[in-house]
OpenMM code with the backbone's topology and positions (N, CA, C; nanometers):
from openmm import Vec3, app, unit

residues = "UNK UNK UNK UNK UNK UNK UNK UNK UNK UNK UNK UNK UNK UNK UNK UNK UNK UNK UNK UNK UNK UNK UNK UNK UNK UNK UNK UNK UNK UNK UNK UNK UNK UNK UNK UNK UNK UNK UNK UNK UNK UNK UNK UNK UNK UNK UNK UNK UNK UNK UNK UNK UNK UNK UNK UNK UNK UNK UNK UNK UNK UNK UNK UNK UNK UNK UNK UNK UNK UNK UNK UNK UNK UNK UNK UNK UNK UNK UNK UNK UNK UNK UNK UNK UNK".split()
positions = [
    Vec3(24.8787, 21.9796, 9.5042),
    Vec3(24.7545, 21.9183, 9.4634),
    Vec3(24.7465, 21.9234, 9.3110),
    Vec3(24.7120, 21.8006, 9.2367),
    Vec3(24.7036, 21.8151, 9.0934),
    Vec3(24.6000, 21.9405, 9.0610),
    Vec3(24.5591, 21.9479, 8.9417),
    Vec3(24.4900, 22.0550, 8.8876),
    Vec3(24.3480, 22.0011, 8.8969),
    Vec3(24.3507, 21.8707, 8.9053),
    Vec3(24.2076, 21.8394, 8.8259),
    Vec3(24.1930, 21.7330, 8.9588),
    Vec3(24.0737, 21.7267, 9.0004),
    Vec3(24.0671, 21.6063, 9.1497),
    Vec3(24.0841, 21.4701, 9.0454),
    Vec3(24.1487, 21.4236, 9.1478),
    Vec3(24.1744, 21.2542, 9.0832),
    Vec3(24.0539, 21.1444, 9.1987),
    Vec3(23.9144, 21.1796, 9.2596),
    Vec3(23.8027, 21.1356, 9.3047),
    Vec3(23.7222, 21.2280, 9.3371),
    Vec3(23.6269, 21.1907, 9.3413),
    Vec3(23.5143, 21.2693, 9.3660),
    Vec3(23.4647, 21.2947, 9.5400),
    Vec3(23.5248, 21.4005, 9.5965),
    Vec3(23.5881, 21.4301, 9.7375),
    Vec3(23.5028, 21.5375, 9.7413),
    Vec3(23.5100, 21.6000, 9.8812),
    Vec3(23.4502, 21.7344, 9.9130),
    Vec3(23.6459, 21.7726, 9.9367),
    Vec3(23.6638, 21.9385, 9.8688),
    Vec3(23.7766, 21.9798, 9.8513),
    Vec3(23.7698, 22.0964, 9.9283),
    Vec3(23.7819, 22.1586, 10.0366),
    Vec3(23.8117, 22.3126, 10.0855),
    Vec3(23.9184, 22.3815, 10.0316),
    Vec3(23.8345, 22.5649, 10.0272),
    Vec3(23.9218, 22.6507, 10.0214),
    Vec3(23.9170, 22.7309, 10.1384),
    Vec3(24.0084, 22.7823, 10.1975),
    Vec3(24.0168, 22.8085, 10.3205),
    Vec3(24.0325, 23.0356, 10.3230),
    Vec3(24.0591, 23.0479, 10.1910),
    Vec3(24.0976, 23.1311, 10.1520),
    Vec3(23.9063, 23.2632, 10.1504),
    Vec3(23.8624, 23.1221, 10.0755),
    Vec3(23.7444, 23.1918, 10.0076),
    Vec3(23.6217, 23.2067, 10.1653),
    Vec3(23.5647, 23.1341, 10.2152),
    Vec3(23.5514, 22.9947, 10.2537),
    Vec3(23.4974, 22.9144, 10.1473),
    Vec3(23.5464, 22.8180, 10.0972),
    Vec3(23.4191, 22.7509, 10.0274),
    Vec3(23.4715, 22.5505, 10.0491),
    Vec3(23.3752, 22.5210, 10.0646),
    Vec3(23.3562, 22.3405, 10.0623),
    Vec3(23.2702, 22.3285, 9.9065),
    Vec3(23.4035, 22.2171, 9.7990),
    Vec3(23.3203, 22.2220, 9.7111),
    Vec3(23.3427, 22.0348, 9.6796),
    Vec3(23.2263, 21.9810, 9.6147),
    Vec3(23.2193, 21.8762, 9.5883),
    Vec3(23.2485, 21.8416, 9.4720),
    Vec3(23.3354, 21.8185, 9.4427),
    Vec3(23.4634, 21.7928, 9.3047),
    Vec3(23.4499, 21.6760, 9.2533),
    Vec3(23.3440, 21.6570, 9.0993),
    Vec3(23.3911, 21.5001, 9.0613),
    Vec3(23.4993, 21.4974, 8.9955),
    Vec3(23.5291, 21.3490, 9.0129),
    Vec3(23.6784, 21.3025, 8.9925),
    Vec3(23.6639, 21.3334, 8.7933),
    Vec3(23.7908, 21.3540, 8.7606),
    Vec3(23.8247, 21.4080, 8.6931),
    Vec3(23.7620, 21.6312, 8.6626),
    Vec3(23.7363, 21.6717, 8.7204),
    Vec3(23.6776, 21.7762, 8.6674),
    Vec3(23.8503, 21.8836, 8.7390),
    Vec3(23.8398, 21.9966, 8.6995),
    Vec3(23.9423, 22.0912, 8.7158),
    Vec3(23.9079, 22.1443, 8.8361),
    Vec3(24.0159, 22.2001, 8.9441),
    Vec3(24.0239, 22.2640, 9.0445),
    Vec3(23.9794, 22.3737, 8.9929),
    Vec3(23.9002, 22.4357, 9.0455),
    Vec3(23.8947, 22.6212, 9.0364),
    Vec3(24.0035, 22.7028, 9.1192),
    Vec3(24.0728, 22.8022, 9.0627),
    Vec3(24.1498, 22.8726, 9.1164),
    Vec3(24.1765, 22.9031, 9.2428),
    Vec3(24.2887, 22.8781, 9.2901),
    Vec3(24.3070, 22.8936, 9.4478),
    Vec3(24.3824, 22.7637, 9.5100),
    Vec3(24.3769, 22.7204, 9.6426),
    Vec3(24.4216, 22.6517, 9.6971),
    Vec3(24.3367, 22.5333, 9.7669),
    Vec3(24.3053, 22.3938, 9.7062),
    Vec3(24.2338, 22.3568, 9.7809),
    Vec3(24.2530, 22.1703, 9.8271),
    Vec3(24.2256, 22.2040, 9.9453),
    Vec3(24.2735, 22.0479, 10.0124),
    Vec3(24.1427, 21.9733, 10.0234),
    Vec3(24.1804, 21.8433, 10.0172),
    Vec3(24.0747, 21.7340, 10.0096),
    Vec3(24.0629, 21.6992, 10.1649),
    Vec3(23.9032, 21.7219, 10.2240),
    Vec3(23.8715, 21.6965, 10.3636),
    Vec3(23.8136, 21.5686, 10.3980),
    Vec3(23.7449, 21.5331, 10.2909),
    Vec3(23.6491, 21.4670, 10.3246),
    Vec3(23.6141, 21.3588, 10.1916),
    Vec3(23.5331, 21.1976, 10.1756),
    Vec3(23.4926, 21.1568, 10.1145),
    Vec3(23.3475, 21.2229, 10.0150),
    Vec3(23.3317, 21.1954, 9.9229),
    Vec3(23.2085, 21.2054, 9.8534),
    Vec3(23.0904, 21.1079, 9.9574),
    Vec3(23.1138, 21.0149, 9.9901),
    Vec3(23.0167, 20.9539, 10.0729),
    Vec3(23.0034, 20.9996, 10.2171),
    Vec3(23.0504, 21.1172, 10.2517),
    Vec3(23.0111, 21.1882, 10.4013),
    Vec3(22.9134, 21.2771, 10.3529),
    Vec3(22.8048, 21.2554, 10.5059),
    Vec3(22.7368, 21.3637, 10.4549),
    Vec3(22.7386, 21.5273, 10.5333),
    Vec3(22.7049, 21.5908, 10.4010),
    Vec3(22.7447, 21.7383, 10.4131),
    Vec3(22.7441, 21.8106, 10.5905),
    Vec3(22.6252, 21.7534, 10.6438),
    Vec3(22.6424, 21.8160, 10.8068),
    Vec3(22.7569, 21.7237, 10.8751),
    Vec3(22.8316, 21.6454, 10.8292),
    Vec3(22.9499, 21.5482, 10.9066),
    Vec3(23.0659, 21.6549, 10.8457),
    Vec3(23.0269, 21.6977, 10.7522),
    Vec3(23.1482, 21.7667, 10.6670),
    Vec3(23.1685, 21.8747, 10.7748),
    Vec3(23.1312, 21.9433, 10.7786),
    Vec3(23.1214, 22.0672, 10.8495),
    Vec3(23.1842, 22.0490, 11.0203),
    Vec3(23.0794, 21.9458, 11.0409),
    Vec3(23.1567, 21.9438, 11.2002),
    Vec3(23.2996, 21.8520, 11.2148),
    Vec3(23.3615, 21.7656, 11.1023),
    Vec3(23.4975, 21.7889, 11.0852),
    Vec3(23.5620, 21.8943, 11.0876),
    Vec3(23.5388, 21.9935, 10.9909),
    Vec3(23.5863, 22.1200, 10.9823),
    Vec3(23.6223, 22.2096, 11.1148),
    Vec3(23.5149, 22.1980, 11.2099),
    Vec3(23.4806, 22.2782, 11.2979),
    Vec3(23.5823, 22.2283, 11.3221),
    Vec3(23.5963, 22.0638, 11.4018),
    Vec3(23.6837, 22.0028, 11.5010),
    Vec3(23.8421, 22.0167, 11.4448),
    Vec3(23.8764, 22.0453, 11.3055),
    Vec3(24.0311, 22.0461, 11.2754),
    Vec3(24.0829, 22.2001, 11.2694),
    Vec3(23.9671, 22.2839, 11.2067),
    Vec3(24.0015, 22.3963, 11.2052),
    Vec3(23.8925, 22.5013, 11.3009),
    Vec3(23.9166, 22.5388, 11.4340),
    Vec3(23.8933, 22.5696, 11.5071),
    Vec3(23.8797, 22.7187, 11.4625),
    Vec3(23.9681, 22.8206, 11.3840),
    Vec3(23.8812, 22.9364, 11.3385),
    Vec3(23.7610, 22.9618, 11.2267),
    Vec3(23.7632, 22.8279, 11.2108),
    Vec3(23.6229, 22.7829, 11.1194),
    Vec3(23.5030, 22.8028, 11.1944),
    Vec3(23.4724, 22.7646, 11.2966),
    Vec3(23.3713, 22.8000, 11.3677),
    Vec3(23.3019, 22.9354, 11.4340),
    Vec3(23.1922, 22.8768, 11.3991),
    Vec3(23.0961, 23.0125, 11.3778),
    Vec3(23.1260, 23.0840, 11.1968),
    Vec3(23.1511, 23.0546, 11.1466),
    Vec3(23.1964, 23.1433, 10.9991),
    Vec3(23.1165, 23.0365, 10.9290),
    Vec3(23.0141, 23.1336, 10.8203),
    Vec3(22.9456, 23.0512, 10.7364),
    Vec3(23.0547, 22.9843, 10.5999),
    Vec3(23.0375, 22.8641, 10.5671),
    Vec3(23.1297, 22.7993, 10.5162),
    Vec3(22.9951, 22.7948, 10.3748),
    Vec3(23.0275, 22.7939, 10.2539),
    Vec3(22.9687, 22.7915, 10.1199),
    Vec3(22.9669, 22.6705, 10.0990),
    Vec3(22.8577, 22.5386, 10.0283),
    Vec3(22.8935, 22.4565, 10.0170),
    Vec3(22.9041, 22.4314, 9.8189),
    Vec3(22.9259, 22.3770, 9.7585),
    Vec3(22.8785, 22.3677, 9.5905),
    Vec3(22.9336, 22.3089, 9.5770),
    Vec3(22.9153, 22.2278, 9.4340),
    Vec3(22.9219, 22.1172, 9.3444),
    Vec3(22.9389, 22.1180, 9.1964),
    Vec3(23.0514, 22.1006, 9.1952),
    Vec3(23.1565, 22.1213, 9.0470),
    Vec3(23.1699, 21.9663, 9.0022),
    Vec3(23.0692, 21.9329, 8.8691),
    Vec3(23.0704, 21.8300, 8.8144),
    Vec3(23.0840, 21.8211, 8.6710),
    Vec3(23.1378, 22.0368, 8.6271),
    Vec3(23.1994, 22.0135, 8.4815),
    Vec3(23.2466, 22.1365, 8.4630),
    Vec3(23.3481, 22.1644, 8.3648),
    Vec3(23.3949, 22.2429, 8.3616),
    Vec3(23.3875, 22.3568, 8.3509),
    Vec3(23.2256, 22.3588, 8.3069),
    Vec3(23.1279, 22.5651, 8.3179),
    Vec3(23.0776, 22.5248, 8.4461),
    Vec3(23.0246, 22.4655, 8.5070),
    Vec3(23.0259, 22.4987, 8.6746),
    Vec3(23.1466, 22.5638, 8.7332),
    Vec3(23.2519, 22.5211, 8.7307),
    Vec3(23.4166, 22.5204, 8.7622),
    Vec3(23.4134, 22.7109, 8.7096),
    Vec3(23.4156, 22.7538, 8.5813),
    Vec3(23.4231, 22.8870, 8.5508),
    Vec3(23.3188, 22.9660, 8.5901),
    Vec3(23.1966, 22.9444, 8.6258),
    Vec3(23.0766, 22.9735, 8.6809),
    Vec3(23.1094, 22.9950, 8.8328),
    Vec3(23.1495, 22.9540, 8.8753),
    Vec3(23.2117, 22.9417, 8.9923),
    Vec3(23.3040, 23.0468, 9.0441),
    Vec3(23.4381, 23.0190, 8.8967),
    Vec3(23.5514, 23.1214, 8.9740),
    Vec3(23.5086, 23.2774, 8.9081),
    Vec3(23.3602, 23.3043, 8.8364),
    Vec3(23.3378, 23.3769, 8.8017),
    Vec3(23.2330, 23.4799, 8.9078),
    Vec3(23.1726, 23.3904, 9.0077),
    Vec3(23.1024, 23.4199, 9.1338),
    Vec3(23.1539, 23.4243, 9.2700),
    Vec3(23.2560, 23.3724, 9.2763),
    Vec3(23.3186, 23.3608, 9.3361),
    Vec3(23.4302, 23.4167, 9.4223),
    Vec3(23.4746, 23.4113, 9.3021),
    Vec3(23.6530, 23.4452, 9.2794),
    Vec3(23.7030, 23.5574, 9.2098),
    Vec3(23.6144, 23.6280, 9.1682),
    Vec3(23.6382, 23.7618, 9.0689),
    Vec3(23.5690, 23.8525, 9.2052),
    Vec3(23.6920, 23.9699, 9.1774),
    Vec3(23.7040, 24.0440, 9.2811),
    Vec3(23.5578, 24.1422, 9.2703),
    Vec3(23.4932, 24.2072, 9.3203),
    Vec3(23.3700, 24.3213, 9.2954),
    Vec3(23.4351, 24.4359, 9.2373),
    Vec3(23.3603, 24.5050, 9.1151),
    Vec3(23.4319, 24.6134, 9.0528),
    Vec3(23.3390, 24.7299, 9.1149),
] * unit.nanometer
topology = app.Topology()
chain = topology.addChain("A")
for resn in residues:
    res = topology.addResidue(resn, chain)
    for name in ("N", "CA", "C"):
        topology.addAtom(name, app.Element.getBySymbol(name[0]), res)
């Protein structure tokens, strides 16, 4: 996956849980994340895709957010993604 979304997609991390809504051009936040879904689905369609492809998804609260610049993006892997000291 490039670094930076090339559209504005809902992107999962499967790791974290998180569903994040990525505009096109902005930077991936750290980790691994695949494109599920259009920007024009809406967020409760998102989810019950999820359910239906990834079956240990269900029942597990899934995070949803919206990265539309690059201090959201570090704001993010700073709430996120930084381990608890």
């Amino acid at each position: 996956m490039p670094e930076v979304a090339d559209e504005t997609a809902y992107y999962l991390n499967r790791k974290v849980p998180v569903v994040a809504l990525v505009t096109n051009g902005v930077r991936f936040p750290a980790g691994t994340w695949m494109r599920v879904a259009s920007a024009s689905t809406p967020m409760g369609q998102v989810e019950q895709i999820l359910a239906n492809v990834f079956p240990d998804l269900k029942g597990k609260m899934l995070t949803f957010v919206t990265l539309t610049s690059e201090s959201e993006v570090e704001e993010f892997e700073r709430s996120f993604l930084t381990p608890p000291s």
